[in-house]
N, C-alpha and C positions, 0 to 999 in steps of 0.2 A: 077232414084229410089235411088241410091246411094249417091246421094246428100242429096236426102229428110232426109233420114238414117241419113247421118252426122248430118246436122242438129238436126233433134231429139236428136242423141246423144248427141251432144254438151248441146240444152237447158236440160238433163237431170241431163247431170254432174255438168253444171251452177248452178240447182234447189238444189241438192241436195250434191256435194260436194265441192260446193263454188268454184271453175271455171273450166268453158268448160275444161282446161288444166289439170285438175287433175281428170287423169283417175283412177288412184292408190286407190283413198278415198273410204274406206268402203262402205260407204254410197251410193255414186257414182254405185259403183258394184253391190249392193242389189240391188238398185235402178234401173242397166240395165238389170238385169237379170228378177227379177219380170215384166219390159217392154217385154223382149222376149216370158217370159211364158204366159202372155197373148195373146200376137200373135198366139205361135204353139199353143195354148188350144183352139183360135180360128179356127186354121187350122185344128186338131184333128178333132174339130165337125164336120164339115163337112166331114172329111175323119178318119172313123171310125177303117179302117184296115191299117191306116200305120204305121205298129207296128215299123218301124227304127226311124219317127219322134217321137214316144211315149217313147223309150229306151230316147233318148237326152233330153228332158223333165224332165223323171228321176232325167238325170244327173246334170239338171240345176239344178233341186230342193234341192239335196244334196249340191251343191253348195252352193244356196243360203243361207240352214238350217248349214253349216259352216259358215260360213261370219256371220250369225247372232248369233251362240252361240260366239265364236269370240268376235263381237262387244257387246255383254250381259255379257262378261266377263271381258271386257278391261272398258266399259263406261257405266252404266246401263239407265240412263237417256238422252247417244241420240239414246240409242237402243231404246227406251218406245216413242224418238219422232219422229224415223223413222219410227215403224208399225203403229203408231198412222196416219201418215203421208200416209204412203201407203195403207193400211188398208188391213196388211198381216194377222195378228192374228185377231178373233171373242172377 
């Protein structure tokens, strides 16, 4: 399972902050954290009371909603190609 992981990781950071090696790239971190929240959010539905997976969820979101005013404030147009990209905003 843990390999799978890596891998996904890697082609994530590949995709999005231009190599598997550069885990640091904004983009890269959006990028892995919007992948986990659609995991737990999967996990959530099924398990409706597990309020400690719910709390970290949270916390990822806040995360992420830093990292993106961050990258909205440092470069506006690879922020507008990164939601565009993930399809975090409506």
């Amino acid at each position: 399972m843990s390999h799978l992981a890596a891998e996904k990781k890697a082609n994530i950071f590949k995709t999005h902050g231009g190599s598997e090696k550069n885990t640091g790239s904004i983009e890269g971190q959006i990028a892995m954290l919007t992948e986990r929240m659609t995991h737990i959010t999967a996990h959530l539905k099924a398990n409706k009371k597990d309020f400690s997976t719910q709390r970290g969820l949270m916390t990822l979101v806040g995360r992420r909603k830093r990292l993106l005013q961050y990258l909205s404030n440092t470069d506006i147009t690879t922020y507008r190609a990164l939601i565009e990209k993930l399809g975090i905003r409506k």
